[in-house]
C-alpha positions in Angstrom: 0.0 0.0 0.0 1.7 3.4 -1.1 1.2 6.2 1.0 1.3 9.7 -0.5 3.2 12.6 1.2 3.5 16.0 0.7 6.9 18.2 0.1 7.2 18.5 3.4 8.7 15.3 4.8 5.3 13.9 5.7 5.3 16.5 8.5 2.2 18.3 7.7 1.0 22.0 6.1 5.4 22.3 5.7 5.9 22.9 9.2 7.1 20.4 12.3 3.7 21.1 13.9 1.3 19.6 11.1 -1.8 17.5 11.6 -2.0 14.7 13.2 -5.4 12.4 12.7 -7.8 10.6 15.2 -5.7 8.5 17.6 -2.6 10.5 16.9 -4.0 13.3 18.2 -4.8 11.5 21.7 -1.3 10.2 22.4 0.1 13.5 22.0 -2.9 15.1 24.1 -2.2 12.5 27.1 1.7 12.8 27.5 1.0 17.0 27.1 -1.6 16.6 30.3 0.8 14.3 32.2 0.1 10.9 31.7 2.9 8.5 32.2 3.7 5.8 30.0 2.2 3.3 31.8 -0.6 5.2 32.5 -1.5 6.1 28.8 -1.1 2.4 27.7 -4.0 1.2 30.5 -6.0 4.4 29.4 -5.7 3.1 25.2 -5.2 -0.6 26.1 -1.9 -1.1 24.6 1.2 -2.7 26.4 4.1 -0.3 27.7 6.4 -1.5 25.0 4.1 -0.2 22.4 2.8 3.4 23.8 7.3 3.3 24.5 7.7 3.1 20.5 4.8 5.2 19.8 6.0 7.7 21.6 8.9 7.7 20.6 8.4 7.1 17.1 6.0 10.8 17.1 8.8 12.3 18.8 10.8 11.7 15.9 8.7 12.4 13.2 7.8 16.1 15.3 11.2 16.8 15.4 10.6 17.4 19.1 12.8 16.1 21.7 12.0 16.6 25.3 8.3 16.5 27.3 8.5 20.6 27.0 8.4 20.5 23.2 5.8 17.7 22.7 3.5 20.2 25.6 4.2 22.9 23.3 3.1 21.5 20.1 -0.1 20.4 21.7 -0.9 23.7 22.8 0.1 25.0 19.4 -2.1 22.6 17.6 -5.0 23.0 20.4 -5.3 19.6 21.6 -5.2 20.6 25.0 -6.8 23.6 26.9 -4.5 26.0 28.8 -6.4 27.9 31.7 -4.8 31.5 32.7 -4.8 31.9 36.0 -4.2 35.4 37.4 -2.2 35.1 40.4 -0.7 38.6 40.1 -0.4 41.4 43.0 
């Protein structure tokens, strides 16, 4: 089965934060919120080893690689809601 990709790498609209579709939006979602490993593969019922390589495999296709930069590209692409809290004087 041929898949086709874009100019871009197969990263998206030509950026490292392009689209991701229906459960690869909810990995990215999870670890942004907090989830650990573990706890994302009960939530999706997959086994540590594979949520491990999924993870890791996204990473590398977002050209992102720490937790920070996988947050920010979910708040960038709006899969997870930021609340401002005003704690100021």
């Amino acid at each position: 089965m041929a898949v086709a990709r874009g100019g871009d790498g197969g990263k998206g609209a030509g950026t490292r934060f392009g689209p991701l579709a229906g459960r690869g939006r909810e990995g990215p979602r999870l670890l942004a919120e907090g989830y650990s490993g573990k706890e994302l593969a009960a939530r999706l019922t997959l086994s540590v080893k594979t949520v491990a390589a999924y993870k890791y495999n996204l990473m590398r296709k977002l050209d992102i690689h720490n937790r920070a930069d996988l947050v920010k590209y979910a708040i960038r692409r709006k899969l997870v809601h930021v609340s401002v809290i005003d704690g100021g004087p």
